[in-house]
CHARMM-style PDB file with segment names, atoms N, HN, CA, C and O in Angstrom:
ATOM      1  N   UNK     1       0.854  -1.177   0.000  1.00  0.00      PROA
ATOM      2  CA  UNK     1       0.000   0.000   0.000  1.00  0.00      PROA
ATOM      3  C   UNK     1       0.895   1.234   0.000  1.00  0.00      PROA
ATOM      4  O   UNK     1       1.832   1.307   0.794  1.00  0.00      PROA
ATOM      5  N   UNK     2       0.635   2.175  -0.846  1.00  0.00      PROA
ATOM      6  HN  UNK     2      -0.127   2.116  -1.491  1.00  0.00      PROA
ATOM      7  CA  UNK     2       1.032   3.143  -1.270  1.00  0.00      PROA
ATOM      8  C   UNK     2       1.094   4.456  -0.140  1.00  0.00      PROA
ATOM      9  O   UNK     2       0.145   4.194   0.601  1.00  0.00      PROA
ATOM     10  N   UNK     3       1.686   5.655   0.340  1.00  0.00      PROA
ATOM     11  HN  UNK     3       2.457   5.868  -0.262  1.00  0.00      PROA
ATOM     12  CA  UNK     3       1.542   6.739   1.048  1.00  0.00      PROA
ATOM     13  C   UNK     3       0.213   7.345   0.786  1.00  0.00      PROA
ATOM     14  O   UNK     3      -0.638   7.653   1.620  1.00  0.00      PROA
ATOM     15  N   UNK     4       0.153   7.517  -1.056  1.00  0.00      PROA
ATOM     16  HN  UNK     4       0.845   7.266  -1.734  1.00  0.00      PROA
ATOM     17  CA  UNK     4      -1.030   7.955  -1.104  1.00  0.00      PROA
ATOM     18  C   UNK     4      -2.607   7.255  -0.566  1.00  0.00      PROA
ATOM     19  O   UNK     4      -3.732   7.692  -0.322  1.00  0.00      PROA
ATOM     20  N   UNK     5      -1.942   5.977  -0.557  1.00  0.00      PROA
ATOM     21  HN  UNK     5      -1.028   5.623  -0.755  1.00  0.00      PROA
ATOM     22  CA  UNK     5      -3.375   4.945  -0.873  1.00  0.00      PROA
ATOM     23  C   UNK     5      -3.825   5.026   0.473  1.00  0.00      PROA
ATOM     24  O   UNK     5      -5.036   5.217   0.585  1.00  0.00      PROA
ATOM     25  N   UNK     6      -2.956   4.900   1.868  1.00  0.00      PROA
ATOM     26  HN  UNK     6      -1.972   4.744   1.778  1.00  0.00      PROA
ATOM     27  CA  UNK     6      -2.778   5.321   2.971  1.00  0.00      PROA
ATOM     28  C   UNK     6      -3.546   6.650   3.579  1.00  0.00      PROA
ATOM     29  O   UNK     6      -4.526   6.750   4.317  1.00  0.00      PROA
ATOM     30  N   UNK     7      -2.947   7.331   3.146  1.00  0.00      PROA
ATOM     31  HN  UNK     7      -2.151   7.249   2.546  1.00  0.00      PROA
ATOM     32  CA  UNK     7      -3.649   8.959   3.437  1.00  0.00      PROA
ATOM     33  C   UNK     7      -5.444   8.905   2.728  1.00  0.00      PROA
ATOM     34  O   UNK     7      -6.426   9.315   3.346  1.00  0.00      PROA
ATOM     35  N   UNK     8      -5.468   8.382   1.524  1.00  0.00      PROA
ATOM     36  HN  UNK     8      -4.670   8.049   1.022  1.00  0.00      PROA
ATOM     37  CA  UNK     8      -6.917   8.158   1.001  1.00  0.00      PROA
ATOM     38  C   UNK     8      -7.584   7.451   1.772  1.00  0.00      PROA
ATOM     39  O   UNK     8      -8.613   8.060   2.066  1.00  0.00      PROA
ATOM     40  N   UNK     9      -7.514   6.202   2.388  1.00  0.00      PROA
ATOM     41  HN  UNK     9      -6.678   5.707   2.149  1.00  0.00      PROA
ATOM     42  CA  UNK     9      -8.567   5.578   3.468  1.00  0.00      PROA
ATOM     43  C   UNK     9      -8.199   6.289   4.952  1.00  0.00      PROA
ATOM     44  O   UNK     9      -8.902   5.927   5.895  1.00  0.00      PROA
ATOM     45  N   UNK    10      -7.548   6.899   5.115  1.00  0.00      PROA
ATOM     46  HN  UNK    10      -6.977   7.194   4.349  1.00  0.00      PROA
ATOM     47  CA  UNK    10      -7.529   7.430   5.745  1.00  0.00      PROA
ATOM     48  C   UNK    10      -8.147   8.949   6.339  1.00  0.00      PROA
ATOM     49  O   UNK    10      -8.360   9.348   7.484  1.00  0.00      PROA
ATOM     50  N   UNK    11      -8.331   9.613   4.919  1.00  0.00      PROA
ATOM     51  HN  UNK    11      -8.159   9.289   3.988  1.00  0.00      PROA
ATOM     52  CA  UNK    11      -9.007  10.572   4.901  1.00  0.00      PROA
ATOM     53  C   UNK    11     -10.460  10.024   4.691  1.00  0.00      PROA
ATOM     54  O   UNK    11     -11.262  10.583   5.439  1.00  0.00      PROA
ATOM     55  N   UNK    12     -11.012   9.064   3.859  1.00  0.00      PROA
ATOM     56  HN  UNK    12     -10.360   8.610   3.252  1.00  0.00      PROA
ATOM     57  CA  UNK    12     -12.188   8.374   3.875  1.00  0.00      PROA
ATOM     58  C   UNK    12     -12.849   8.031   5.224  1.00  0.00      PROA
ATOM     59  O   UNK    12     -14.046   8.231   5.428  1.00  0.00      PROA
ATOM     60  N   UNK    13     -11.784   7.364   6.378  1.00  0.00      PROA
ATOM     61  HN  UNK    13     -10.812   7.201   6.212  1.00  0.00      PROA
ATOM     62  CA  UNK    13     -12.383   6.529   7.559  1.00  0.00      PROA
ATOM     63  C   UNK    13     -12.789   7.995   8.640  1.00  0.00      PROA
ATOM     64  O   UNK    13     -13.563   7.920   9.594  1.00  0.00      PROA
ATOM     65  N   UNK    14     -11.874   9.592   8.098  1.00  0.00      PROA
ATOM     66  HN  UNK    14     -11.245   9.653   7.323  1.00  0.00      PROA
ATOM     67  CA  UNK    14     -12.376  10.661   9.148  1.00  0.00      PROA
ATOM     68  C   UNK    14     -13.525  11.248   8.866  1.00  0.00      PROA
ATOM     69  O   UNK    14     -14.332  11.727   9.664  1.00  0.00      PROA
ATOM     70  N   UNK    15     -13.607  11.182   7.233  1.00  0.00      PROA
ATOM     71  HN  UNK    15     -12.952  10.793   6.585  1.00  0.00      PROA
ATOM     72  CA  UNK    15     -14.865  11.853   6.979  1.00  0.00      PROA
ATOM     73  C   UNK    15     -15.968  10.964   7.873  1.00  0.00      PROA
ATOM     74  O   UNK    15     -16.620  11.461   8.792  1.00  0.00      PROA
ATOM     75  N   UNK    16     -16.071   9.533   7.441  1.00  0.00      PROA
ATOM     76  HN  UNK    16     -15.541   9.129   6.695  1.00  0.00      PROA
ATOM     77  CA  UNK    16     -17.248   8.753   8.525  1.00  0.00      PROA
ATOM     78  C   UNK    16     -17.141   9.233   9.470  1.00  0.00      PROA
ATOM     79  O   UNK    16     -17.983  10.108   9.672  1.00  0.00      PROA
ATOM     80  N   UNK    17     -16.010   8.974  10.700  1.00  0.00      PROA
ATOM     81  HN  UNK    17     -15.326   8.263  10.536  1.00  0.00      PROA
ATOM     82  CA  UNK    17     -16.500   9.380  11.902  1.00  0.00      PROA
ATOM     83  C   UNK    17     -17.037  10.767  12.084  1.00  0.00      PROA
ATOM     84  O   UNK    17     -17.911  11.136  12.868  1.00  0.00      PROA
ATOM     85  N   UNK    18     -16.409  11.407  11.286  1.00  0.00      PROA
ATOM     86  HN  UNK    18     -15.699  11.107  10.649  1.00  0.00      PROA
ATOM     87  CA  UNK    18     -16.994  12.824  11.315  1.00  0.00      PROA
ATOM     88  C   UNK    18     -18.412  12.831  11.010  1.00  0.00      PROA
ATOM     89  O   UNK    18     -19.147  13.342  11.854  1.00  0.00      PROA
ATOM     90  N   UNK    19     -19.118  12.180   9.563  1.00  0.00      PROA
ATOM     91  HN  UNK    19     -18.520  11.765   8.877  1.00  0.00      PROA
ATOM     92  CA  UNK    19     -20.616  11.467   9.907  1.00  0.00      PROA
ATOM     93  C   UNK    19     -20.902  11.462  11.102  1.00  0.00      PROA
ATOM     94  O   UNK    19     -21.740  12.250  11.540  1.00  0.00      PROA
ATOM     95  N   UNK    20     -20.397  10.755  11.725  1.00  0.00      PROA
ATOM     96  HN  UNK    20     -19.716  10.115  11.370  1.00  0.00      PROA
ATOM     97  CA  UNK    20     -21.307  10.204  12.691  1.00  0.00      PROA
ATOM     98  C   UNK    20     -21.247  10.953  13.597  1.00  0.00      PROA
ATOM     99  O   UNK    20     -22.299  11.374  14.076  1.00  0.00      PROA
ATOM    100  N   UNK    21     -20.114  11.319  14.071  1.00  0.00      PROA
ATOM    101  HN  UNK    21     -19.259  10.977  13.682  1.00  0.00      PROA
ATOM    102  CA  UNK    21     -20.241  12.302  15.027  1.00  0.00      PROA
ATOM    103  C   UNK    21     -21.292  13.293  14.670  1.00  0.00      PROA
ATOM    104  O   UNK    21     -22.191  13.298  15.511  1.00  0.00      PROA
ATOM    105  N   UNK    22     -21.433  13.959  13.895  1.00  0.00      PROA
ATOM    106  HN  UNK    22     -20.703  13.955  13.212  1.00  0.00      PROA
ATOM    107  CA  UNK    22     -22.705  14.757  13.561  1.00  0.00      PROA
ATOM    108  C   UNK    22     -24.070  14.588  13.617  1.00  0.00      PROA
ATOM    109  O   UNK    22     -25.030  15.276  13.962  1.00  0.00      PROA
ATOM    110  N   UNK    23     -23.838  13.157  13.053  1.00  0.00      PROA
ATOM    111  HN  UNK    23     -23.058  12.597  12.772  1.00  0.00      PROA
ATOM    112  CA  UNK    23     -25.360  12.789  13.357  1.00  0.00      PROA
ATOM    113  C   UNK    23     -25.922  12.256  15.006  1.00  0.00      PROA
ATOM    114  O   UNK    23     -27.098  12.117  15.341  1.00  0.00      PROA
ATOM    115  N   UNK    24     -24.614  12.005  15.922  1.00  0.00      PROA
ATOM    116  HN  UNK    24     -23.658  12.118  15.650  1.00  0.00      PROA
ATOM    117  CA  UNK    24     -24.883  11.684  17.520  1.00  0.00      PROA
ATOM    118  C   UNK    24     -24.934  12.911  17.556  1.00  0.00      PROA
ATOM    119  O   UNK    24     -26.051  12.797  18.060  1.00  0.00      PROA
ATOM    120  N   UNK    25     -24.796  13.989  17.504  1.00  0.00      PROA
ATOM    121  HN  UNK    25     -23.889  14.082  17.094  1.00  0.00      PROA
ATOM    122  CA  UNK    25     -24.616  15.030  18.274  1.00  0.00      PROA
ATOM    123  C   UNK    25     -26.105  15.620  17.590  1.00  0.00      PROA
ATOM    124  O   UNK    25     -26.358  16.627  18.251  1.00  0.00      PROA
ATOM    125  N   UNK    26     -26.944  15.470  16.792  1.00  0.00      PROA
ATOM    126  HN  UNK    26     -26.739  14.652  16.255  1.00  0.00      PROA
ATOM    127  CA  UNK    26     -28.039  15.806  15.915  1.00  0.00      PROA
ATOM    128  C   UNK    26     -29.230  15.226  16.776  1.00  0.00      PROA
ATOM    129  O   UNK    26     -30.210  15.907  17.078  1.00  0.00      PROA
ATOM    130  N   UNK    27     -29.030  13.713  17.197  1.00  0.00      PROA
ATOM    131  HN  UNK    27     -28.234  13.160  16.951  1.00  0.00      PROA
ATOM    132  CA  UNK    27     -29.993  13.135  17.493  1.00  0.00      PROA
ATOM    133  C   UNK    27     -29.960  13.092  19.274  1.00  0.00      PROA
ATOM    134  O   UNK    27     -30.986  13.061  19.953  1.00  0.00      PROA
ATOM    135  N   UNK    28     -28.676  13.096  19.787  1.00  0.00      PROA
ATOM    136  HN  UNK    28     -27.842  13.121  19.235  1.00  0.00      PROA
ATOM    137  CA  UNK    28     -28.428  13.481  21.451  1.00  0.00      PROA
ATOM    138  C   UNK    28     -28.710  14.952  21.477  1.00  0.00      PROA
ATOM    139  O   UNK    28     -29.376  15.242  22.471  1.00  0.00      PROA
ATOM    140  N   UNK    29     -28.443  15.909  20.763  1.00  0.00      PROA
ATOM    141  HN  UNK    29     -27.902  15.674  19.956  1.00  0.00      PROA
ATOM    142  CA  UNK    29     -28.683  17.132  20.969  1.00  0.00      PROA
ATOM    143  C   UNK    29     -27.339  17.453  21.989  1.00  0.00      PROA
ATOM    144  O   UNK    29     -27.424  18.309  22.869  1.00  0.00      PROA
ATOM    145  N   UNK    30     -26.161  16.704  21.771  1.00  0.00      PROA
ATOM    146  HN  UNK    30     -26.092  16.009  21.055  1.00  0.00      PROA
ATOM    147  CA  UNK    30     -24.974  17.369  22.226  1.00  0.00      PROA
ATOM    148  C   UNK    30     -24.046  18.370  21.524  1.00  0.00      PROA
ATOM    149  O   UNK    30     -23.362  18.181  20.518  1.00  0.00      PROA
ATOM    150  N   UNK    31     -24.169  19.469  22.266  1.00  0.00      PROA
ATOM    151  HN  UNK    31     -24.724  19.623  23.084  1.00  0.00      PROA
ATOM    152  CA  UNK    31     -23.554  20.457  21.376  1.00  0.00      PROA
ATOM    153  C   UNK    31     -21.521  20.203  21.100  1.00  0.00      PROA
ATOM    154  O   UNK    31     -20.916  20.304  20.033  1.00  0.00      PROA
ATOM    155  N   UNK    32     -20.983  19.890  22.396  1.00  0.00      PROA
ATOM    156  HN  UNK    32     -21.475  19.808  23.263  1.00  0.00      PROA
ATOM    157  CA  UNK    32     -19.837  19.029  21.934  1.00  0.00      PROA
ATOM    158  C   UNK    32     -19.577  18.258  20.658  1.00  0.00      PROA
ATOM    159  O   UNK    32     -18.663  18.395  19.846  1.00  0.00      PROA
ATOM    160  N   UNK    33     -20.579  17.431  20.672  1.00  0.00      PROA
ATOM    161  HN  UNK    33     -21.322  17.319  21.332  1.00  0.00      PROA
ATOM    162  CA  UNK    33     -20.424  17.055  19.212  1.00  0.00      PROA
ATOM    163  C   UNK    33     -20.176  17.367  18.057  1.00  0.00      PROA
ATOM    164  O   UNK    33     -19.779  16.701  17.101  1.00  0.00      PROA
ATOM    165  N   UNK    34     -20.496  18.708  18.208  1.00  0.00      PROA
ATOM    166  HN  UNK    34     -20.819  19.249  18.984  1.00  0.00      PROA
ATOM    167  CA  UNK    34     -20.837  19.314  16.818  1.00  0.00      PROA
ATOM    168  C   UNK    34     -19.222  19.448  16.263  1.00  0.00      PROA
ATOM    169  O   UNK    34     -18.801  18.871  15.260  1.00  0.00      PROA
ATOM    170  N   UNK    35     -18.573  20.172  16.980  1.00  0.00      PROA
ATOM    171  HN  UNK    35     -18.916  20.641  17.794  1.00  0.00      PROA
ATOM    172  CA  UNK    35     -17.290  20.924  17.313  1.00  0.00      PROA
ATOM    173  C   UNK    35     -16.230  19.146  16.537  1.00  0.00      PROA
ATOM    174  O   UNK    35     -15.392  19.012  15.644  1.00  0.00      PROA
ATOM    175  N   UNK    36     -16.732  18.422  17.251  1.00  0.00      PROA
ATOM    176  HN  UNK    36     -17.412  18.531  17.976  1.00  0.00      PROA
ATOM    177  CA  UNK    36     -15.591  17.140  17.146  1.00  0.00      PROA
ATOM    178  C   UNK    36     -16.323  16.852  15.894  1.00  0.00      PROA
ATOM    179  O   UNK    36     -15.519  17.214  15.036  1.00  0.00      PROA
ATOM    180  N   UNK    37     -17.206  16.483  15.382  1.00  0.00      PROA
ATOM    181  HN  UNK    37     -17.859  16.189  16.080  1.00  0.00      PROA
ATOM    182  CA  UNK    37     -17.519  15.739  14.290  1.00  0.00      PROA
ATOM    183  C   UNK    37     -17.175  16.713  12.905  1.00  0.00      PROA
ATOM    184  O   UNK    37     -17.159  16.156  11.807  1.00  0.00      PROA
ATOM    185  N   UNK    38     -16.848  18.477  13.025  1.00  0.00      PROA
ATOM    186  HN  UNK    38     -16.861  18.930  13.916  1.00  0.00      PROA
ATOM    187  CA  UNK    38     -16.731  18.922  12.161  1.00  0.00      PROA
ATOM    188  C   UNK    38     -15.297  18.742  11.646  1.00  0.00      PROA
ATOM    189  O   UNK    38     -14.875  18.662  10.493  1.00  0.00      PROA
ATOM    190  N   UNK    39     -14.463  18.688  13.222  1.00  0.00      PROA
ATOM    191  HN  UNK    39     -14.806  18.753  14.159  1.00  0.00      PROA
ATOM    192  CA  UNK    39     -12.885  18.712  13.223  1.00  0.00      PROA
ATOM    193  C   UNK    39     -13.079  17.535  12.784  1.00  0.00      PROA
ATOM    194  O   UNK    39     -13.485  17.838  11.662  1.00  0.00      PROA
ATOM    195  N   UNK    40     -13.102  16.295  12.812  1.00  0.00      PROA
ATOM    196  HN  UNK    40     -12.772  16.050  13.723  1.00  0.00      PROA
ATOM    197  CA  UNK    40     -12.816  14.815  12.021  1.00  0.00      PROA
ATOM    198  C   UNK    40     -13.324  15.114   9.870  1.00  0.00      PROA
ATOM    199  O   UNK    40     -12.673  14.580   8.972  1.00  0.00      PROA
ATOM    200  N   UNK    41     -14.485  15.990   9.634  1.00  0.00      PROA
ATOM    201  HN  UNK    41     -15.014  16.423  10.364  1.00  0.00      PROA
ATOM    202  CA  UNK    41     -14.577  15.992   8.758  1.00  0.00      PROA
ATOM    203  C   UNK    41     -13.502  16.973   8.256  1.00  0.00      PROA
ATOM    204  O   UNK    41     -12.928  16.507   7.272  1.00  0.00      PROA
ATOM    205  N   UNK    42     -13.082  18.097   8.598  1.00  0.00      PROA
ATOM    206  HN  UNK    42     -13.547  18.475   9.398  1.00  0.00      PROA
ATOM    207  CA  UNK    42     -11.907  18.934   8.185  1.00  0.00      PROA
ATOM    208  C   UNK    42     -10.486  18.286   7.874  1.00  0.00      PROA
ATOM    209  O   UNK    42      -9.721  18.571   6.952  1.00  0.00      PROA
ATOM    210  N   UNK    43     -10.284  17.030   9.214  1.00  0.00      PROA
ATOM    211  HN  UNK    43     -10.905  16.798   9.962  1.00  0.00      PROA
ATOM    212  CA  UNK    43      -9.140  15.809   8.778  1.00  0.00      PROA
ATOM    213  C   UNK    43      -9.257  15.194   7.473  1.00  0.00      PROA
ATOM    214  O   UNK    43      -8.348  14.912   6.693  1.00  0.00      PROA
ATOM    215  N   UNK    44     -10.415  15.037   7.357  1.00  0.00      PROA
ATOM    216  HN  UNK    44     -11.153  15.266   7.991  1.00  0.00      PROA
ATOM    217  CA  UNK    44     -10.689  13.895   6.500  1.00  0.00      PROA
ATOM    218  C   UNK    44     -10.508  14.672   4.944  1.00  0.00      PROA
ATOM    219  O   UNK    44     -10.041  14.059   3.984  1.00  0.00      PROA
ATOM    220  N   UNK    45     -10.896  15.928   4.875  1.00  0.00      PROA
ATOM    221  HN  UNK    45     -11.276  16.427   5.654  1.00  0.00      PROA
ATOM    222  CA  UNK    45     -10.859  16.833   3.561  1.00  0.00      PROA
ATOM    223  C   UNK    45      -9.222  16.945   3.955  1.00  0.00      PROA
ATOM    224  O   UNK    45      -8.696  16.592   2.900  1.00  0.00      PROA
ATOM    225  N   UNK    46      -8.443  17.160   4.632  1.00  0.00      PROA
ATOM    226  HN  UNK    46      -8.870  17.447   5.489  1.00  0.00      PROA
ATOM    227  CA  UNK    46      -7.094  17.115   4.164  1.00  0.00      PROA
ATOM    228  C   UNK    46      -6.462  15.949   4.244  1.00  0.00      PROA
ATOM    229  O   UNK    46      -5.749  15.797   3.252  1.00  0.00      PROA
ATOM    230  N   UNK    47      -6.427  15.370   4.728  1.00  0.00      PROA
ATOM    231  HN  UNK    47      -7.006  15.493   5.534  1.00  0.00      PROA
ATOM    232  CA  UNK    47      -5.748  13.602   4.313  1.00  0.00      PROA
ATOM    233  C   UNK    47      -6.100  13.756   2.616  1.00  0.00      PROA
ATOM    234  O   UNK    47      -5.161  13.906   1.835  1.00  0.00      PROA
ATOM    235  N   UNK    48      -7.413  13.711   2.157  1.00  0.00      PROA
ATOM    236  HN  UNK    48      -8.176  13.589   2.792  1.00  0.00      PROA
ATOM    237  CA  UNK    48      -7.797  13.379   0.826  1.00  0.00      PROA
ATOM    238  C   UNK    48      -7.069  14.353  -0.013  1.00  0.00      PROA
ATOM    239  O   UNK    48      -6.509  13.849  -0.986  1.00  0.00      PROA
ATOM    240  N   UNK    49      -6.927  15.797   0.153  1.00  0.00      PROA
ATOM    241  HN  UNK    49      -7.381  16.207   0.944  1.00  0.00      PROA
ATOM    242  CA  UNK    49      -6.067  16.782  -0.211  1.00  0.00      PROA
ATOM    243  C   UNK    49      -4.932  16.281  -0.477  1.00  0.00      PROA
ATOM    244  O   UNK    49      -4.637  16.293  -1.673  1.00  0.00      PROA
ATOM    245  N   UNK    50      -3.952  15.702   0.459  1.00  0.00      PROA
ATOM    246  HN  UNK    50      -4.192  15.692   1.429  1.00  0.00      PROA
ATOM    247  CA  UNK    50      -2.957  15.494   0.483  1.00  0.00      PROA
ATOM    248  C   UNK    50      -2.532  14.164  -0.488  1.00  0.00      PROA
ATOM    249  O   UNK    50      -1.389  14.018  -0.922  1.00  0.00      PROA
ATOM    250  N   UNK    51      -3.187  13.610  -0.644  1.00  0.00      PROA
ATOM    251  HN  UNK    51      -4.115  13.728  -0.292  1.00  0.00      PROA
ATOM    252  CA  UNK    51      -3.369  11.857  -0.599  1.00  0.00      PROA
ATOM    253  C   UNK    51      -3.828  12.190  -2.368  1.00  0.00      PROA
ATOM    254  O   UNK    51      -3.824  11.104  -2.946  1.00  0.00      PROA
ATOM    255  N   UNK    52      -4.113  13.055  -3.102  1.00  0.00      PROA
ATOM    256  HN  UNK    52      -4.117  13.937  -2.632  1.00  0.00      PROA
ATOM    257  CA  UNK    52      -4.676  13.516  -4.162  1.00  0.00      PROA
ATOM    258  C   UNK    52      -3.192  12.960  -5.017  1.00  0.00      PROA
ATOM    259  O   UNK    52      -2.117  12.717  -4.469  1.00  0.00      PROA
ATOM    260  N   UNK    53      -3.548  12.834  -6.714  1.00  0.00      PROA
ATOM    261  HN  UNK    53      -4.421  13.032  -7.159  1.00  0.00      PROA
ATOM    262  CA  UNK    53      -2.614  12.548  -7.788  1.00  0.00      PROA
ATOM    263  C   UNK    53      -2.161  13.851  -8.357  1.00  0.00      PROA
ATOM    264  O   UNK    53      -2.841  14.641  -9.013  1.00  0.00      PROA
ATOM    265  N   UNK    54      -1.159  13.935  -8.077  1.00  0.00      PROA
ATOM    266  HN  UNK    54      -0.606  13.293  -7.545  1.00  0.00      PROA
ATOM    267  CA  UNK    54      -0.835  15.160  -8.581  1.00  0.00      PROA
ATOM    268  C   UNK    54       0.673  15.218 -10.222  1.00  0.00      PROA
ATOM    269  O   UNK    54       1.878  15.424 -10.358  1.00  0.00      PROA
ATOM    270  N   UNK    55      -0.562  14.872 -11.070  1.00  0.00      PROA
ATOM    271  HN  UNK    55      -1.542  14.705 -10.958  1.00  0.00      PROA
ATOM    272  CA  UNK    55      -0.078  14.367 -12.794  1.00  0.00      PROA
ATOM    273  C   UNK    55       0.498  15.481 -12.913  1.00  0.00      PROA
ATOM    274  O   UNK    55      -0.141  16.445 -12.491  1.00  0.00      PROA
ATOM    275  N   UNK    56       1.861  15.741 -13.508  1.00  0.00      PROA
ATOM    276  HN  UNK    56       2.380  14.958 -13.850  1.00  0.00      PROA
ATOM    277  CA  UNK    56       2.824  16.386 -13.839  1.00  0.00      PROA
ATOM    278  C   UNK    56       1.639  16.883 -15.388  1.00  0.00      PROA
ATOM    279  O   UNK    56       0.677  16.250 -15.824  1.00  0.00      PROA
ATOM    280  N   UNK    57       2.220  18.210 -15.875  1.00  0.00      PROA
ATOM    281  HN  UNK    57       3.001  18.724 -15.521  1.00  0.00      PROA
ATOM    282  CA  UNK    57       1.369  18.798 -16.770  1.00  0.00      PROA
ATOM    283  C   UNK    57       2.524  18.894 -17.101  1.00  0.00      PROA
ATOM    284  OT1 UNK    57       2.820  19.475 -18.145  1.00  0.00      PROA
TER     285      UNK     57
END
């Protein structure tokens, strides 16, 4: 497995928790939640950022 391929499920597995965290914090009505499930989705958009093909032009 590749660095990139690495950083891609990796950025994939934060966006979920970040899901979910959003949606516990939606359906508990915990406002904590909100805060953590956005920070896991913000991980997850840069792992994938990073983890991106970047084809020589």
């Amino acid at each position: 497995m590749s660095a990139e391929q690495g950083k891609k499920t990796s950025g994939y597995l934060f966006l979920a928790a970040g899901a979910m965290f959003l949606v516990a914090a939606y359906i508990g009505h915990l406002t904590a939640f909100w805060g953590v499930g956005t920070m896991f989705l913000l991980l997850g958009v840069a792992c994938l950022v990073k983890g991106r093909d970047k084809s020589p032009e």
